[in-house]
NUPAZA-126255 format. One record per residue (C-alpha): residue number from 1; residue in one letter; x, y negated, z. Coordinates in nm, 3 decimals, decimal comma. Each point is the difference from the previous one (the first is absolute). Layout:
% residues N
<site NUM; "A"; <X; Y; Z>>;
...
***
This chain:
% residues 411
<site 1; "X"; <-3,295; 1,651; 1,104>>;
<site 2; "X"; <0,326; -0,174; 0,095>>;
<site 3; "X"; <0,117; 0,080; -0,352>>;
<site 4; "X"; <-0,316; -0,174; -0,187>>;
<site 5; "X"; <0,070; -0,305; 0,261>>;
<site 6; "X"; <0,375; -0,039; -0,141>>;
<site 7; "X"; <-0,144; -0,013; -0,320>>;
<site 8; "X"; <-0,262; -0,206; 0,021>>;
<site 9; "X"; <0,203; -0,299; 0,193>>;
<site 10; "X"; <0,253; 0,040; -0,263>>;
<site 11; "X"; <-0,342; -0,086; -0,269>>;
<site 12; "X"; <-0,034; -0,261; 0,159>>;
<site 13; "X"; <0,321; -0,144; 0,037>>;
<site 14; "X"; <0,078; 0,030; -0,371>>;
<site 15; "X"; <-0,357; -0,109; -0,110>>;
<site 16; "X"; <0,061; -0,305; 0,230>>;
<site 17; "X"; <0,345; -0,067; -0,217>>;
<site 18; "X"; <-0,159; -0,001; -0,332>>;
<site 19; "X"; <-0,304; -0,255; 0,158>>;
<site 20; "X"; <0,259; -0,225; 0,067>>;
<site 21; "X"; <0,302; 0,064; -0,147>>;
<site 22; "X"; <0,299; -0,250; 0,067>>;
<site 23; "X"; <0,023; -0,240; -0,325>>;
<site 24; "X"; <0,359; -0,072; 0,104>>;
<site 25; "X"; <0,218; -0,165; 0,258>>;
<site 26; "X"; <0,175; -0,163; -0,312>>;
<site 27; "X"; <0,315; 0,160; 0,111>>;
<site 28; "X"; <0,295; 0,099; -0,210>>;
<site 29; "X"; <0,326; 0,111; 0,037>>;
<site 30; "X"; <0,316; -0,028; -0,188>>;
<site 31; "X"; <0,356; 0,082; 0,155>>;
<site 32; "X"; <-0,021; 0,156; 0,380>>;
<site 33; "X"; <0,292; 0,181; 0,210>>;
<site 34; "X"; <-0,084; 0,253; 0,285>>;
<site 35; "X"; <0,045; -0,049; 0,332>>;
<site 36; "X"; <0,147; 0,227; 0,252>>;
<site 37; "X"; <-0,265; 0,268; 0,183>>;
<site 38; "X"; <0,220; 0,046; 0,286>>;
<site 39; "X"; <0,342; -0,115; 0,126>>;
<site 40; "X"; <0,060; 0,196; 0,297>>;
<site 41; "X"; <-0,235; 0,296; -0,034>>;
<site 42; "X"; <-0,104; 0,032; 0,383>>;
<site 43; "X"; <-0,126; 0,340; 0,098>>;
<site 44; "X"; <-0,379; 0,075; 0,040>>;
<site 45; "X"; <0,024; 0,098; 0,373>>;
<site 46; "X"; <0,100; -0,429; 0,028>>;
<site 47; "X"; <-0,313; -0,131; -0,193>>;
<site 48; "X"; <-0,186; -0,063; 0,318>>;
<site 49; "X"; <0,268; -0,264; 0,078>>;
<site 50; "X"; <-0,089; -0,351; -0,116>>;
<site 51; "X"; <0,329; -0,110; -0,021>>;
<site 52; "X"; <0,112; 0,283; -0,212>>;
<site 53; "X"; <-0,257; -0,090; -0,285>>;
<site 54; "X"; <-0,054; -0,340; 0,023>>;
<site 55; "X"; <0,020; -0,227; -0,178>>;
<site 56; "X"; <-0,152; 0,248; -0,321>>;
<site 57; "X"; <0,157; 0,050; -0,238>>;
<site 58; "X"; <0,330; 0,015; 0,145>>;
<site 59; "X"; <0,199; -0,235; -0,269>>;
<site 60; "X"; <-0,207; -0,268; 0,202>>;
<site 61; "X"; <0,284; 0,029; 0,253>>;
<site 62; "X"; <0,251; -0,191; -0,237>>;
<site 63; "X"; <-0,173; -0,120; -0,327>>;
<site 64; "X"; <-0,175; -0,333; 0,034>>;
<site 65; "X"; <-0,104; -0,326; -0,244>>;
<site 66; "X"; <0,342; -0,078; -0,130>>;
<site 67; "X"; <0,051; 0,343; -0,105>>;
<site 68; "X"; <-0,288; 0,049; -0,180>>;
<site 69; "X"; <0,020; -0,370; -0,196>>;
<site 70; "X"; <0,361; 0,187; -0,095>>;
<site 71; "X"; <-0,237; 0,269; -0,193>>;
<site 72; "X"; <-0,228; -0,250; -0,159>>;
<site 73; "X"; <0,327; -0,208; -0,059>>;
<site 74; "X"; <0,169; 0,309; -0,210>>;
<site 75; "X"; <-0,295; 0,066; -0,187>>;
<site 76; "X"; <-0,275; 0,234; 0,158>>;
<site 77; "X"; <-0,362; -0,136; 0,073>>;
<site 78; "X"; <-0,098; 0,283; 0,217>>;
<site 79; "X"; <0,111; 0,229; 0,224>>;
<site 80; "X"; <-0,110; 0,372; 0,065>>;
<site 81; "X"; <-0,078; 0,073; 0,402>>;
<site 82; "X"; <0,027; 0,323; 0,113>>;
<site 83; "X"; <-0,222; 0,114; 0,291>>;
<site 84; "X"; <0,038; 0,347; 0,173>>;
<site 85; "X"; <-0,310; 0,099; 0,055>>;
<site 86; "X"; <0,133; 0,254; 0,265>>;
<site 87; "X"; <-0,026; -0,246; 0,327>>;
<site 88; "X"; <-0,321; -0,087; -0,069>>;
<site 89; "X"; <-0,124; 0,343; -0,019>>;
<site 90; "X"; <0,201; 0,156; 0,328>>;
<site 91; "X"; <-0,186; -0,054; 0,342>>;
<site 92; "X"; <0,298; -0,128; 0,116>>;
<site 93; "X"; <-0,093; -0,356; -0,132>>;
<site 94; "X"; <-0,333; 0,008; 0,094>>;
<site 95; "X"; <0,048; -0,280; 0,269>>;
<site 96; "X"; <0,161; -0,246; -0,188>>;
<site 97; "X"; <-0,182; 0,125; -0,356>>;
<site 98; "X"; <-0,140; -0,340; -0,048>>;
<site 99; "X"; <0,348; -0,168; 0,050>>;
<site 100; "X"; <0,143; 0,226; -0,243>>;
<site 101; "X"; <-0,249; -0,137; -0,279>>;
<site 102; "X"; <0,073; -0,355; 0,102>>;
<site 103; "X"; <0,339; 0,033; -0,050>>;
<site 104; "X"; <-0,085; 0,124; -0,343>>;
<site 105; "X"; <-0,218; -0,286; -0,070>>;
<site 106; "X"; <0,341; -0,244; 0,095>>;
<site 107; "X"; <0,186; 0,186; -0,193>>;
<site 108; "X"; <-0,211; -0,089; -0,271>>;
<site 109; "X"; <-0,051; -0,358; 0,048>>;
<site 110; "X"; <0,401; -0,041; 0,049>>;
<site 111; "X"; <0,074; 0,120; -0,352>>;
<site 112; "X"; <-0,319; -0,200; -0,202>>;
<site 113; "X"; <0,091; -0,287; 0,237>>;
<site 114; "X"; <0,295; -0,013; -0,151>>;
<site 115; "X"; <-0,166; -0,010; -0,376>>;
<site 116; "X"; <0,060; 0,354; -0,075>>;
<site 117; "X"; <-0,247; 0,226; -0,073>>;
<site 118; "X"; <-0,090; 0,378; 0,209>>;
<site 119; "X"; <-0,096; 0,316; -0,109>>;
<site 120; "X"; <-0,064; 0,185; 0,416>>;
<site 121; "X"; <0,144; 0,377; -0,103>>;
<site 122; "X"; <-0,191; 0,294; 0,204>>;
<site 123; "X"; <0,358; 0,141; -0,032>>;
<site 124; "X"; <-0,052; 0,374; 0,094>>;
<site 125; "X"; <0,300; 0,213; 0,086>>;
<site 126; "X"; <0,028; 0,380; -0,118>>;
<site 127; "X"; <0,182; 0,088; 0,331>>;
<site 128; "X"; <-0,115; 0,331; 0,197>>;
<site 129; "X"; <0,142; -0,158; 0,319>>;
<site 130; "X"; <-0,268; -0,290; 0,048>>;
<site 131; "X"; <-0,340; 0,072; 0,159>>;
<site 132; "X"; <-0,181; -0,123; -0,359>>;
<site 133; "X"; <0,243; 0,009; -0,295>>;
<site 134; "X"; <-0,109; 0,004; -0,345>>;
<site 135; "X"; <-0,005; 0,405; -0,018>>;
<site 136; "X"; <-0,245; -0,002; 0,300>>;
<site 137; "X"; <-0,200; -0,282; -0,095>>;
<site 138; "X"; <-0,027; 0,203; -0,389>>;
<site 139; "X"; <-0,119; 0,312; 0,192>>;
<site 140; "X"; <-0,191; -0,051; 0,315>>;
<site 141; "X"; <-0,310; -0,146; -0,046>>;
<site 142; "X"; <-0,064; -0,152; 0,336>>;
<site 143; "X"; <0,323; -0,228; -0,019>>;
<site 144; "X"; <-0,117; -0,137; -0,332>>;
<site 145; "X"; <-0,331; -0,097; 0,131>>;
<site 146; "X"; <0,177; -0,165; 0,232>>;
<site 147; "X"; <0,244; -0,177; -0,240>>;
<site 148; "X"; <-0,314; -0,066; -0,183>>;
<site 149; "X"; <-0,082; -0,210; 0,329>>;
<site 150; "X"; <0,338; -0,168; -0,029>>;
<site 151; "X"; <-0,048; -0,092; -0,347>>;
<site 152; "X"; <-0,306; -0,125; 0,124>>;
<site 153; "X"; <0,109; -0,245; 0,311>>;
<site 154; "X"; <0,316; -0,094; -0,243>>;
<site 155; "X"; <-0,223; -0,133; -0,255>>;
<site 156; "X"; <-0,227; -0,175; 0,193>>;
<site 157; "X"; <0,270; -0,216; 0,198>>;
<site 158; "X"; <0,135; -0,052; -0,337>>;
<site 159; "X"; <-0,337; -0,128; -0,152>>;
<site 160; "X"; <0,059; -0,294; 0,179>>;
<site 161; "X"; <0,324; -0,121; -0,181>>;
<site 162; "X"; <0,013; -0,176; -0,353>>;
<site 163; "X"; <-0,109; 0,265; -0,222>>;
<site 164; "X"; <0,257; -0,218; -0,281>>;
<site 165; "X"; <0,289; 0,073; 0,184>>;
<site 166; "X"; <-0,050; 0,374; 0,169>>;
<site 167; "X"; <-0,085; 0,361; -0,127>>;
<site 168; "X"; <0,004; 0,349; 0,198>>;
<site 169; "X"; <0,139; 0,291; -0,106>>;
<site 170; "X"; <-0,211; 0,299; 0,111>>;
<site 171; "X"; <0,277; 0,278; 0,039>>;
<site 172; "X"; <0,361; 0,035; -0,070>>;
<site 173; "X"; <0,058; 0,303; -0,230>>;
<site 174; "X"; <-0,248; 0,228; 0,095>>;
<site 175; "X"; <0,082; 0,407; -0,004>>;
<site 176; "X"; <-0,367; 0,074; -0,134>>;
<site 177; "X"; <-0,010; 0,116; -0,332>>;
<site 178; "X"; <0,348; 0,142; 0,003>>;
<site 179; "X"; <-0,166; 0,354; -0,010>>;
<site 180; "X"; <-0,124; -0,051; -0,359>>;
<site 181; "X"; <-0,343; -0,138; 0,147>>;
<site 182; "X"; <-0,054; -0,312; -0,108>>;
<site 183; "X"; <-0,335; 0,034; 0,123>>;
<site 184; "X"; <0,077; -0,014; 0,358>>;
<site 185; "X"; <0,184; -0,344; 0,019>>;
<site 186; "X"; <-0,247; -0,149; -0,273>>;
<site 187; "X"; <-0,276; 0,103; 0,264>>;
<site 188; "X"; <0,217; -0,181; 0,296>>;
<site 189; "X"; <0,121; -0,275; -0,197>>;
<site 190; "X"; <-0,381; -0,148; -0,023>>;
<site 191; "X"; <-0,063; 0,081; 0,353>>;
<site 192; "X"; <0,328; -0,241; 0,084>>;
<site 193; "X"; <-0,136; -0,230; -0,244>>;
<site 194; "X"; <-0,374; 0,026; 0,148>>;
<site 195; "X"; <0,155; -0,050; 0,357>>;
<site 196; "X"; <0,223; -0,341; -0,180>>;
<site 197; "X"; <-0,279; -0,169; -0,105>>;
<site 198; "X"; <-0,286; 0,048; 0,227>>;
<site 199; "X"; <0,249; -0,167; 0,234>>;
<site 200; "X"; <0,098; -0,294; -0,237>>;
<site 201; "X"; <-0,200; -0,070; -0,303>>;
<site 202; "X"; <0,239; -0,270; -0,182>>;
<site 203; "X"; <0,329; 0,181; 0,065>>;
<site 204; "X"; <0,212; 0,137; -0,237>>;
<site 205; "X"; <0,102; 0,333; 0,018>>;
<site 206; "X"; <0,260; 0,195; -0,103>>;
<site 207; "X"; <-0,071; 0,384; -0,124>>;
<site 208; "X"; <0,217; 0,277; -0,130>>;
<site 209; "X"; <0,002; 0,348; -0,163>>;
<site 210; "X"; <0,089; 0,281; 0,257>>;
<site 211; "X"; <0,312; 0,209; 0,053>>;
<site 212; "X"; <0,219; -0,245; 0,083>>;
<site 213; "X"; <-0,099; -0,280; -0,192>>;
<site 214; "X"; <0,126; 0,089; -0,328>>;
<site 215; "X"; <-0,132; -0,121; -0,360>>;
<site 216; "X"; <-0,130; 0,367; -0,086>>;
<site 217; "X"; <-0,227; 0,057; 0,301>>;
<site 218; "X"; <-0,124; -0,424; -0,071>>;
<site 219; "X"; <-0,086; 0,124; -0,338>>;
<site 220; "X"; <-0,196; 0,253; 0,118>>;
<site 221; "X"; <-0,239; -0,241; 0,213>>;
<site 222; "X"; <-0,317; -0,122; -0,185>>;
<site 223; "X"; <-0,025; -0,393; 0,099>>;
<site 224; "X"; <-0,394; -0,008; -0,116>>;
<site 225; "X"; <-0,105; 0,205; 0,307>>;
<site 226; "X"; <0,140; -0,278; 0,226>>;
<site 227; "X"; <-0,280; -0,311; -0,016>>;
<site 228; "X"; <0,246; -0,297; -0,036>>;
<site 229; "X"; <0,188; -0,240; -0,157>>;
<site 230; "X"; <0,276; -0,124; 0,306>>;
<site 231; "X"; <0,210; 0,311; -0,072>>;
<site 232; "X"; <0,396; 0,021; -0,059>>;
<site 233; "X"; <0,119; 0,326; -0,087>>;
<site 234; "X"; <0,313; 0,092; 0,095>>;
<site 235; "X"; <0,286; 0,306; -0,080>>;
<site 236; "X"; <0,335; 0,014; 0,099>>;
<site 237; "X"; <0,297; 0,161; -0,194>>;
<site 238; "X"; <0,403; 0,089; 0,135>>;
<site 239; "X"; <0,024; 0,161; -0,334>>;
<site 240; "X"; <0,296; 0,157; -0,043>>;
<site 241; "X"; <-0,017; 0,095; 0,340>>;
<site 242; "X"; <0,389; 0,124; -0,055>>;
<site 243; "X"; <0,142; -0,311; -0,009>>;
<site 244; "X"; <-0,246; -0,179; 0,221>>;
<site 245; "X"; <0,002; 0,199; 0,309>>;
<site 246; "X"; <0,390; 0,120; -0,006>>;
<site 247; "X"; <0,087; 0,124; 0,376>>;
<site 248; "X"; <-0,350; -0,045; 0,135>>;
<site 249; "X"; <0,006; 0,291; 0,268>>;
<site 250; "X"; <-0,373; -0,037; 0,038>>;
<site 251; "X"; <-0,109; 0,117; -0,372>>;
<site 252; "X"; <0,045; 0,331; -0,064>>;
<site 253; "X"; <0,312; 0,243; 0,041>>;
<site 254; "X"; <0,177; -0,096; -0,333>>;
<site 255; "X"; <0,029; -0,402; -0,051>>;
<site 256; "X"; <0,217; 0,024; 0,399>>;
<site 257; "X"; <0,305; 0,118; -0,293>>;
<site 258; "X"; <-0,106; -0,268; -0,249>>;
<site 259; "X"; <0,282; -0,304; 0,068>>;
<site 260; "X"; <0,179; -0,260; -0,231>>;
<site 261; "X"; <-0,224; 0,020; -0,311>>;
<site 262; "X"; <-0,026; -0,333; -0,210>>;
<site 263; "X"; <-0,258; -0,150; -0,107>>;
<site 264; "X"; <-0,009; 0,019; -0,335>>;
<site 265; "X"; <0,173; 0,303; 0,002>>;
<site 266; "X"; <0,155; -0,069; -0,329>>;
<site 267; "X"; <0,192; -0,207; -0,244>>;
<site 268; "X"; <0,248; -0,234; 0,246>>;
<site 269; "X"; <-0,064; 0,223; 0,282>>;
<site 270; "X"; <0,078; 0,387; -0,138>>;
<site 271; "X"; <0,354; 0,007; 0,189>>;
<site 272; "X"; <-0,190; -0,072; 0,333>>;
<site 273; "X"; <-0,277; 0,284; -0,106>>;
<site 274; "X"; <0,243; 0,262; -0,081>>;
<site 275; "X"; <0,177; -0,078; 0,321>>;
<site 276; "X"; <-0,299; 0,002; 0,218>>;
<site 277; "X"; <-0,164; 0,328; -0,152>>;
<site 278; "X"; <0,333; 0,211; 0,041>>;
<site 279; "X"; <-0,018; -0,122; 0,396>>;
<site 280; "X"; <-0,395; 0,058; 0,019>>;
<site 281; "X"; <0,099; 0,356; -0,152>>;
<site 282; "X"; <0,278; 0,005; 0,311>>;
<site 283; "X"; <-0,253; -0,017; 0,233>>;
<site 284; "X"; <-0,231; 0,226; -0,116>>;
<site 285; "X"; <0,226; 0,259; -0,082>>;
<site 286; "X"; <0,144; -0,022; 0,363>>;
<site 287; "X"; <-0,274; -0,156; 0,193>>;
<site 288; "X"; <-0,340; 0,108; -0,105>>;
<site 289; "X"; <-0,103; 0,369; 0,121>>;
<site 290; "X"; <0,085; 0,288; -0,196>>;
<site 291; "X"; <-0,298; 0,102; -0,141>>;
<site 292; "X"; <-0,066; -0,354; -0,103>>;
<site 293; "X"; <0,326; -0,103; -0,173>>;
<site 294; "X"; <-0,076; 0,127; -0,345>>;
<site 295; "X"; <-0,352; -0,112; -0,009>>;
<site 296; "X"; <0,073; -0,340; 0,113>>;
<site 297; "X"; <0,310; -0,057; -0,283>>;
<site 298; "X"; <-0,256; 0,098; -0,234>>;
<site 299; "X"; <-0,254; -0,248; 0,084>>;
<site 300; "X"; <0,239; -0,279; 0,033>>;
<site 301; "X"; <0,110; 0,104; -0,393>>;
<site 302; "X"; <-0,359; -0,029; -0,060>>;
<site 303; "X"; <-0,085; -0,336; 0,156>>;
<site 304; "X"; <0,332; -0,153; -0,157>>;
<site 305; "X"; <-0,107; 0,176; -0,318>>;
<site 306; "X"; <-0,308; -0,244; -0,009>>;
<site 307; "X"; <0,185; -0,384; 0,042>>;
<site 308; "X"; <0,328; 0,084; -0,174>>;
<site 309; "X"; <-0,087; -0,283; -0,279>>;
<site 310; "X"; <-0,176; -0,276; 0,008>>;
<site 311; "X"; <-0,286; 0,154; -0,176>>;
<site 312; "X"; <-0,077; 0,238; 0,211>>;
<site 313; "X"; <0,061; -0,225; 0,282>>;
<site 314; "X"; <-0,241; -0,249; -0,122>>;
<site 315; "X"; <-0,240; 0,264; -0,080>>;
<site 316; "X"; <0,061; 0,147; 0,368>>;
<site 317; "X"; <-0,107; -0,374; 0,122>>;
<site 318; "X"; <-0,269; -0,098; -0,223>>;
<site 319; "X"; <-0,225; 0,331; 0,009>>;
<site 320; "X"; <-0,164; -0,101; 0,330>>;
<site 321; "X"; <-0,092; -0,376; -0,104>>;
<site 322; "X"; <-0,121; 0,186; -0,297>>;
<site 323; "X"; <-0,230; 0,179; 0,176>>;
<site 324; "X"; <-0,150; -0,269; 0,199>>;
<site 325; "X"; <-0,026; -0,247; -0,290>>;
<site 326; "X"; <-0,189; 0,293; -0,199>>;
<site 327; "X"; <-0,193; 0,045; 0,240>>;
<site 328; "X"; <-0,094; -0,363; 0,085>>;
<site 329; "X"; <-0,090; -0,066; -0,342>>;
<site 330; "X"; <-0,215; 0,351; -0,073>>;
<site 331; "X"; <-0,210; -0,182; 0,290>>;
<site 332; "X"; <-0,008; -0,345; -0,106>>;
<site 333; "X"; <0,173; -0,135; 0,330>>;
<site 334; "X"; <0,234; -0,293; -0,029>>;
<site 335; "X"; <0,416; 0,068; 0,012>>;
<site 336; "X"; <-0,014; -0,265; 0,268>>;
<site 337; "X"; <-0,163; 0,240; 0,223>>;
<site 338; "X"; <0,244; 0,197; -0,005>>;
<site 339; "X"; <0,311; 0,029; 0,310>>;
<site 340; "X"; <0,315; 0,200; -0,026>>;
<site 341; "X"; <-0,062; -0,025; 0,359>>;
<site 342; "X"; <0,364; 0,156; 0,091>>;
<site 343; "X"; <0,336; 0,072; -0,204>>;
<site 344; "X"; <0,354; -0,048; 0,105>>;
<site 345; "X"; <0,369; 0,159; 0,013>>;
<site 346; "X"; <0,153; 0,123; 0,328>>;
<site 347; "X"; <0,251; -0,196; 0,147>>;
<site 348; "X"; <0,143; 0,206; 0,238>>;
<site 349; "X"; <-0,138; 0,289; 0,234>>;
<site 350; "X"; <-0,026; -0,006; 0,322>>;
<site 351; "X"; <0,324; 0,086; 0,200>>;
<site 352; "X"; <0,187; 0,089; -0,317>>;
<site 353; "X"; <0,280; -0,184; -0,148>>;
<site 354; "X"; <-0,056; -0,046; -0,375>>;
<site 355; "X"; <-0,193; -0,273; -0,122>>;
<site 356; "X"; <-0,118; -0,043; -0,306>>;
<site 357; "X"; <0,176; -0,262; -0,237>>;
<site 358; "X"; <-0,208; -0,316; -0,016>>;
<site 359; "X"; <0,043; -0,078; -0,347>>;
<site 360; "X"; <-0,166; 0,301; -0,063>>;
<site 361; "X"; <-0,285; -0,078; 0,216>>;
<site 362; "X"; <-0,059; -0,320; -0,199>>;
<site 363; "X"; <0,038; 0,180; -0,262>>;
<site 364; "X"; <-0,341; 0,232; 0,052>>;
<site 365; "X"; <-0,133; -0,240; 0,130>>;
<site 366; "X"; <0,023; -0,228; -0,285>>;
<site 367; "X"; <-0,090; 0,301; -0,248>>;
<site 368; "X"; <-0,348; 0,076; 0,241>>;
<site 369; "X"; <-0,160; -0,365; 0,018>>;
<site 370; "X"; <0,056; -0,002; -0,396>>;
<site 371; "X"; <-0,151; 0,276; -0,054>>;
<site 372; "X"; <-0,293; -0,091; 0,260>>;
<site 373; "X"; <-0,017; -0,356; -0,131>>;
<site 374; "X"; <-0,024; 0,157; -0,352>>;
<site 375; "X"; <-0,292; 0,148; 0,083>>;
<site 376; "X"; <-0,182; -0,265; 0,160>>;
<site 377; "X"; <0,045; 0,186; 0,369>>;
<site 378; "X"; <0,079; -0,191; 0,305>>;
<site 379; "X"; <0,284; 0,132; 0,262>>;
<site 380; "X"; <0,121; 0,074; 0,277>>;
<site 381; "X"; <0,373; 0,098; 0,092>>;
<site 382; "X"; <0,107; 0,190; 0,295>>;
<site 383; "X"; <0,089; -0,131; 0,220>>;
<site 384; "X"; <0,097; -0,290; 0,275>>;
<site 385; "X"; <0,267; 0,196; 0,159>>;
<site 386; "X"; <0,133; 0,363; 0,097>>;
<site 387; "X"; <0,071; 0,283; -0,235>>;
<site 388; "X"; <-0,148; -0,198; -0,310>>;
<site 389; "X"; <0,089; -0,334; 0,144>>;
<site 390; "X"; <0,020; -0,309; -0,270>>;
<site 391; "X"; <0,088; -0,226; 0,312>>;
<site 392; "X"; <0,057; 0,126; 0,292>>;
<site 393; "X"; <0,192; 0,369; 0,017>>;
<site 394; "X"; <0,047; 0,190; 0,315>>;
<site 395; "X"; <0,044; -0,194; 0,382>>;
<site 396; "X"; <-0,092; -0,339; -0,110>>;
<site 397; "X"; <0,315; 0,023; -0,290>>;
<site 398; "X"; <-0,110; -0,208; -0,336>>;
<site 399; "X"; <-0,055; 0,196; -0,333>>;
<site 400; "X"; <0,232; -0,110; -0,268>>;
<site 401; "X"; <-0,213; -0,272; -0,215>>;
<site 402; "X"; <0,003; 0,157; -0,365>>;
<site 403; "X"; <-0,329; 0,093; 0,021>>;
<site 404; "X"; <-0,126; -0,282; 0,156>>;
<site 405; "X"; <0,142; -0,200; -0,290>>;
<site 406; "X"; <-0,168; 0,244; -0,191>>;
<site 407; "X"; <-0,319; -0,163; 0,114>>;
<site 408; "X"; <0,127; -0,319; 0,025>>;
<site 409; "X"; <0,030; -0,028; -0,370>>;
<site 410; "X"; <-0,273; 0,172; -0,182>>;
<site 411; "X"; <-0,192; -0,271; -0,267>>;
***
């Protein structure tokens, strides 16, 4: 009986959608840069502290008008706001829940006060450590009916904003789907978007493929089976992860080795490659575990196999804006509806002391918004500051500005 209740409220949610779908907030989007999720990362055993969470999101601490007239100054006309969901759903908040969201909402009306436009991120984390990480929320059904609440009270304190200068993003790179079952996320994905626009009818919202957000698992969603026309789409792409993640410790037990590579990874820059790859071979040879060693030269051979040129590098780039425009236009959707919601080049990871050279940030970076501009996608870089950091870098320090000027002088 419980089972045929689900069901039926979820009818009725989606037959309520298509009654009256949302004609459009008349909001679009262009050039947008990520803010930061966290600065300080505070422990879940401190979330029932005030102090420690708010203001929410945390970059409210030290970002304020003038810094976001910089951004519209330099070129973007939105910004991309990243909200763990994880507070909201730990108990620990529970009395000051309601001052949590209202921070959210000023969060909000700082940045369009200020001209710029806001796309609110449900910014999941895949981290085993938190009470309701993106692996939990993907596998336990009780914590995504409750997210499905959260998406719920988000959207409706949102409703009340301009609908021409705001959009929500229903989940960050979810893990559904990553089994091979596209099924499973395509089932969620209309429950999130059920939940979205019960709550606010005018609103645009933001919705992505599973497993992580990538163009393949957005190609494998069928837009007709969602009753509206205020939809973005969005995908993101790092592609090739090699040179876009070097030294992240956080991503797997090879790219840790992965230091110095340039971007391009040709022509002017071979000395620098060749120099770089016999160090990265160093390491592994002498660092990585035994059993390891001779796998991971191989794969690095492999992955350096595939951007040697610029062919192949372009071809490495291009294949996941390929995707999304194919599949935009097998479905008759506009280009303009589609967001490269997140791309960007590691600056430098955390408590390590290489840094990536800017010049070859700028250089991606300048390479990426061609190719998304190209195809009639709007963007979004990440991010404000930290590892990926465009202005800011780690304790407050200032990013070097050659991507910035990146920005600064697109047509």
């Amino acid at each position: 009986m419980s089972r045929l209740i689900k069901i039926c409220a979820m009818v009725i949610l989606l037959v309520a959608a298509a009654i009256a779908p949302a004609h459009g907030g008349g909001l679009s989007l262009k050039r947008g840069l990520n803010l930061d999720i966290w600065d300080t990362w505070p422990p879940e055993d401190r979330w029932n502290e005030r102090a420690t969470l708010l203001p929410f999101p945390e970059w409210r601490r030290k970002l304020g008008v003038r810094d976001f007239k910089k951004l519209k100054a330099a070129g973007f006309d939105f910004v991309r706001i990243p909200i763990d969901p994880a507070p909201f759903l730990s108990p620990r908040t529970e009395p000051f829940r309601d001052a949590l969201y209202a921070s959210v909402l000023q969060s909000v009306q700082l940045v369009t006060g200020t001209g710029l436009k806001a796309v609110v991120d449900l910014h999941t984390i895949p981290s085993d450590a938190r009470s309701s990480g993106s692996k939990k929320i993907a596998e336990d059904a009780a914590l995504f009916a409750r997210y499905l609440d959260f998406v719920r009270a988000m959207a409706r304190m949102l409703a009340r904003e301009n609908p021409k200068t705001l959009a929500m993003e229903l989940m960050n790179e979810p893990l559904a789907g990553c089994d091979g079952n596209a099924a499973v996320w395509a089932k969620r994905s209309r429950q999130l978007f059920a939940a979205a626009r019960s709550s606010a009818p005018r609103l645009t919202l933001v919705m992505s493929g599973g497993c992580w957000s990538g163009a393949e698992s957005l190609a494998e969603i069928d837009p007709s089976t969602y009753p509206d026309d205020n939809l973005l789409w969005t995908f993101h792409s790092y592609a090739p992860f090699l040179l876009t993640h070097q030294g992240a410790g956080w991503a797997g037990d090879f790219i840790p080795y992965v230091t110095g590579l340039p971007y391009p990874p040709f022509g002017k820059n071979e000395a620098e490659r060749d120099i770089a790859l016999a160090r990265i071979r160093d390491r592994i040879r002498t660092e990585a575990p035994v059993g390891r060693r001779a796998g991971l030269l191989s794969y690095l051979d492999e992955l350096m196999a595939e951007v040697d040129t610029a062919d192949e590098l372009e071809n490495v780039m291009a294949e996941p804006f390929g995707i999304a425009a194919g599949w935009a236009d097998r479905h008759g959707i506009d280009r303009g509806k589609i967001l490269l919601g997140e791309f960007g080049m590691i600056r430098q990871e955390y408590g390590t002391p290489q840094i990536m050279k800017s010049t070859w940030r700028a250089a991606y970076i300048a390479d990426m918004t061609r190719l998304a501009e190209r195809h009639g996608f709007s963007w979004s870089i990440w991010g404000y500051g930290g590892a990926f950091g465009i202005v800011e870098a780690f304790g407050g320090q200032k990013s070097e500005t050659d991507v910035l000027d990146i920005v600064r002088n697109l047509p």
